[in-house]
C-alpha positions as CSV (number, residue, x, y, z in Angstrom):
1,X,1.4,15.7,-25.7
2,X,5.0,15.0,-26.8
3,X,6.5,15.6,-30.0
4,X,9.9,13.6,-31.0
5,X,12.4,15.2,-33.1
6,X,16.0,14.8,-34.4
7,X,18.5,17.7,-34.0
8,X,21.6,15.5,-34.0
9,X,21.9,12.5,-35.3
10,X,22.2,9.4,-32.6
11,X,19.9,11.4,-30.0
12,X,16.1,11.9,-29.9
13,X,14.7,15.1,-28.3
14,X,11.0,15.6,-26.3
15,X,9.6,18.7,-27.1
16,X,6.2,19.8,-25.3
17,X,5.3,22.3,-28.9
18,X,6.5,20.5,-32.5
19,X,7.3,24.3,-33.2
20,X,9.9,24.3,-29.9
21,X,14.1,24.2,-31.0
22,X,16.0,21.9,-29.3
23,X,17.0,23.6,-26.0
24,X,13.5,23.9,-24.8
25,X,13.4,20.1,-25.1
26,X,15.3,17.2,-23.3
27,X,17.6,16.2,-25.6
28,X,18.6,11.6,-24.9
29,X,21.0,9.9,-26.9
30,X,20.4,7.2,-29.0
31,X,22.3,3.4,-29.2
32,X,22.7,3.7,-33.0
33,X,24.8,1.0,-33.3
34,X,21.6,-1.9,-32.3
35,X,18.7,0.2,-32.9
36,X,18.7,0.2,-36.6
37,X,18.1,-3.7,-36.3
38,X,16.3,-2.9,-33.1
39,X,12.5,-3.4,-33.2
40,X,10.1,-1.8,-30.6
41,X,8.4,-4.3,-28.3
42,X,5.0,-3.1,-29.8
43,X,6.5,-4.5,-33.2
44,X,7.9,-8.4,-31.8
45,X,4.3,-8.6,-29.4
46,X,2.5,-7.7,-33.0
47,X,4.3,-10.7,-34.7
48,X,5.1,-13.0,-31.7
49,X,8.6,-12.5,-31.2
50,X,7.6,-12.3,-27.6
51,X,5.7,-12.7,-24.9
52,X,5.7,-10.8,-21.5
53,X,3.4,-13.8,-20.3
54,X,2.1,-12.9,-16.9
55,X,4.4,-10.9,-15.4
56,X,2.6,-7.4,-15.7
57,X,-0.6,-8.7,-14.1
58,X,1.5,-10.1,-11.2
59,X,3.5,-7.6,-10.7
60,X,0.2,-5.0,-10.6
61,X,-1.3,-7.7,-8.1
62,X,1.9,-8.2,-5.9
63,X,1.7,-4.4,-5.3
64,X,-0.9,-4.4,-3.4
65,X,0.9,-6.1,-0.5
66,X,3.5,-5.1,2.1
67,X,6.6,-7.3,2.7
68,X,8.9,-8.0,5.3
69,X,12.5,-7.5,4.7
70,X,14.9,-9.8,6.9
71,X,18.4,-7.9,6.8
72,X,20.0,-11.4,8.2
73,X,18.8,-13.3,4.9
74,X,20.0,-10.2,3.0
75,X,23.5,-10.6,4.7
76,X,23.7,-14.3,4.4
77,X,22.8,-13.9,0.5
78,X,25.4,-11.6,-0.3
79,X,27.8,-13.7,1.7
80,X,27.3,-16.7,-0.2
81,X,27.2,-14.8,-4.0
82,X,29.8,-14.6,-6.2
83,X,30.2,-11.6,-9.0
84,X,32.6,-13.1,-11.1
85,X,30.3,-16.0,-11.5
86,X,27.1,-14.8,-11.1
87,X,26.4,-18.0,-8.5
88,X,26.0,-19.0,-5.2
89,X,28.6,-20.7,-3.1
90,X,26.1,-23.1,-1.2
91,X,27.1,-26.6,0.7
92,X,25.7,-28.6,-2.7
93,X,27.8,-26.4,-4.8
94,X,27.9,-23.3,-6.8
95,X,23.9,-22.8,-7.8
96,X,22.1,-20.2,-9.6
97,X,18.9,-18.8,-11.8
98,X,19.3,-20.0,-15.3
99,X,18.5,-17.6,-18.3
100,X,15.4,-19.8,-18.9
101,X,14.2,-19.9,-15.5
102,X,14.3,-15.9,-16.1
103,X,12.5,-16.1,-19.5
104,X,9.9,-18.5,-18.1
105,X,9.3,-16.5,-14.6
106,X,9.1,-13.4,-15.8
107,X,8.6,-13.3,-20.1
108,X,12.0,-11.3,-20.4
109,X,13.9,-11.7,-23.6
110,X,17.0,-13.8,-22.8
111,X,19.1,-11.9,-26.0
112,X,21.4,-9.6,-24.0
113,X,19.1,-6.1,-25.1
114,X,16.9,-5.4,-23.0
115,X,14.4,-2.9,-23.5
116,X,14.1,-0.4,-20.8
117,X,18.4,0.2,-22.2
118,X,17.1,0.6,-25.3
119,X,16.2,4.4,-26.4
120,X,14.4,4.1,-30.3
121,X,15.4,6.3,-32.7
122,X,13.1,9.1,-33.4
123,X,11.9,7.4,-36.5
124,X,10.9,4.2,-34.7
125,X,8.6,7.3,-32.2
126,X,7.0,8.7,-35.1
127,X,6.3,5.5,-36.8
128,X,3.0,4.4,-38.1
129,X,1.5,1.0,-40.2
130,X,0.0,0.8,-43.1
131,X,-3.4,2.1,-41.7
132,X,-1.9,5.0,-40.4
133,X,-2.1,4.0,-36.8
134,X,1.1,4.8,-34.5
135,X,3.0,1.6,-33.1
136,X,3.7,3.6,-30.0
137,X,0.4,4.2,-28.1
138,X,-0.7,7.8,-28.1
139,X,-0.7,7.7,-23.9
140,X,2.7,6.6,-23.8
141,X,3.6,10.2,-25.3
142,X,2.6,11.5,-22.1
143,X,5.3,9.3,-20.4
144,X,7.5,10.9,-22.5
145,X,6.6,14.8,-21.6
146,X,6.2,13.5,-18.1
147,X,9.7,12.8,-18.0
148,X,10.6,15.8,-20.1
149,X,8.8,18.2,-17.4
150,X,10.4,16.3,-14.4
151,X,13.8,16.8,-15.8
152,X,13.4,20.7,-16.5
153,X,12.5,21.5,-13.1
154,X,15.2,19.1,-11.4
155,X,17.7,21.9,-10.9
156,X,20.5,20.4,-13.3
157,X,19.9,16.8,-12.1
158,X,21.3,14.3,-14.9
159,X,18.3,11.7,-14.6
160,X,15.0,11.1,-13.4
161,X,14.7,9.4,-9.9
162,X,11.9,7.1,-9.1
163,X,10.8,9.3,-6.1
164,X,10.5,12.4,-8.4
165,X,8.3,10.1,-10.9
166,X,6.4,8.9,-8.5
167,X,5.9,12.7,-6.3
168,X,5.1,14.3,-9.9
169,X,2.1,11.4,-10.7
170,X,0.7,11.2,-7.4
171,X,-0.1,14.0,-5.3
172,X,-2.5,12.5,-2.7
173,X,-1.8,11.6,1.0
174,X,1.2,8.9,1.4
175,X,-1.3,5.2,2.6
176,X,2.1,4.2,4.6
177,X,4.6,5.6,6.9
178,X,8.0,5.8,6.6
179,X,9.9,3.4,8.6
180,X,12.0,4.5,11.2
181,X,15.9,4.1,10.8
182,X,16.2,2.3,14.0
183,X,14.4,-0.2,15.7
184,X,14.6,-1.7,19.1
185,X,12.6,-4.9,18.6
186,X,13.9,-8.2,19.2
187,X,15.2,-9.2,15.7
188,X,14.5,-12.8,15.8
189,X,10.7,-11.8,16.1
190,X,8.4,-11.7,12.7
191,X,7.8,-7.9,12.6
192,X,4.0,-6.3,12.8
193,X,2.6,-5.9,9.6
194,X,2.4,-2.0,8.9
195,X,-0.5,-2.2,5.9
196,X,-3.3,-5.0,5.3
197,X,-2.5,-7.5,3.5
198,X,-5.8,-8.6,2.0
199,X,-4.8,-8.1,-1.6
200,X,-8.4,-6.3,-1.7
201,X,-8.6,-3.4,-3.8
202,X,-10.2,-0.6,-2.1
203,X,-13.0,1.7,-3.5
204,X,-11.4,4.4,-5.6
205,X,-12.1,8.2,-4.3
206,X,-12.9,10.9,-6.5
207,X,-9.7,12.5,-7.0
208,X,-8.8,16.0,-5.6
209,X,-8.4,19.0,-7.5
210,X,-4.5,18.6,-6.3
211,X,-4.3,15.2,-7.4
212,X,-6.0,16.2,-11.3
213,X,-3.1,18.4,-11.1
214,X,-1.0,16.2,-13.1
215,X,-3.8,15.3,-15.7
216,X,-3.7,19.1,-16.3
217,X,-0.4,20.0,-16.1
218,X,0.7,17.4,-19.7
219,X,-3.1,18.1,-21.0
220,X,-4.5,14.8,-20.9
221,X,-8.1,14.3,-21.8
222,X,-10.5,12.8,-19.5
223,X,-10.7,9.9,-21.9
224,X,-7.5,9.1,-21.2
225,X,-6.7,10.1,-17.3
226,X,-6.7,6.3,-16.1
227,X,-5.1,4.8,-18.9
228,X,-2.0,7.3,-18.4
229,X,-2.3,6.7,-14.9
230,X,-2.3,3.0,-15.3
231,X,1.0,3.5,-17.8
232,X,2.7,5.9,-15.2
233,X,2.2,3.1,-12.4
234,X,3.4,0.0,-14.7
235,X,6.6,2.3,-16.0
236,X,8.0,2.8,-12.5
């Protein structure tokens, strides 16, 4: 499990052993300047600040479909939008998606601080309520030294790329193959669907001894395997 801790102040480190110094950890800074008013999304859920609504169960559900991409509609989109303006130049005028039609579609806070920018201190980590419980979840700590172990063996990378976050959490066989670069089919044609679209969830396999891998390597108990696994998925 992870441990936070401050070295410097405005940065937060991940350190695998509470007894580790600072350059066996990963070391991210902090936004000082709006985290001391910042509150953790756990805290503004817990007094209804905010509501995500449904947009995590639908963006669980819309996963388990495939999609076709029309590179003409992608085209004529970015013909028709403007940067400056944030709108698109269209016959009727210039139109666009409101602020609220963002709030009410997806439950995203419409203040300008958005939370996946948002790095909390290591005091707003290690933070607990009056009854002693942590506000952040003890499986999201896993996250954490997820990230922390992905980083240390990326060769000097400066980030964490979704493909090694999603290689490092699953380590089964890939359901899909990877499309081709080129295609010779007649483009004005809908394109063969390459997975099933039923939205039906399949029945879950034991998991390999490959696959437990990753349950093993940040020493999550068997308690807790899916829920990590379920964090993992919906943080990506």
């Amino acid at each position: 499990m992870a441990f936070f801790k401050c070295f410097k102040k405005g940065t937060v480190t991940i350190l695998e052993d509470e007894s580790d110094n600072r350059d066996e950890g990963t070391t991210l800074l902090v936004d000082t300047g709006s985290s001391k008013a910042f509150e953790l999304l756990s805290d503004r859920i817990h007094n209804g600040a905010v509501n995500w609504g449904s947009a995590i169960p639908t963006a669980v559900f819309a996963s388990l479909f495939s999609y076709d991409r029309h590179a003409p509609v992608i085209r004529a989109f970015c013909e028709y939008w403007c940067p400056a303006t944030n709108t698109l130049h269209m016959s009727q005028g210039e139109m666009s998606i409101s602020l609220w039609d963002l709030h009410e579609i997806g439950g995203l806070p419409i203040t300008g601080r958005f939370y996946d920018e948002v790095i909390p201190t290591t005091e707003s980590l290690n933070r607990k309520d009056h009854k002693g419980v942590s506000y952040i979840p003890h499986i999201c700590r896993y996250l954490f030294l997820a990230y922390h172990k992905i980083l240390r063996g990326s060769k000097g990378k400066s980030g964490v790329r979704m493909t090694a976050w999603i290689k490092y959490w699953y380590r089964g066989p890939f359901k899909y193959k990877k499309s081709s670069r080129k295609t010779v089919r007649n483009k004005s044609q809908k394109p063969k669907e390459d997975s099933d679209p039923s939205g039906i969830i399949p029945t879950a396999l034991k998991r390999t001894e490959e696959e437990e891998g990753v349950f093993e390597d940040l020493g999550i108990a068997d308690e807790d395997m899916e829920k990590s696994y379920l964090a993992a998925f919906l943080a990506c």
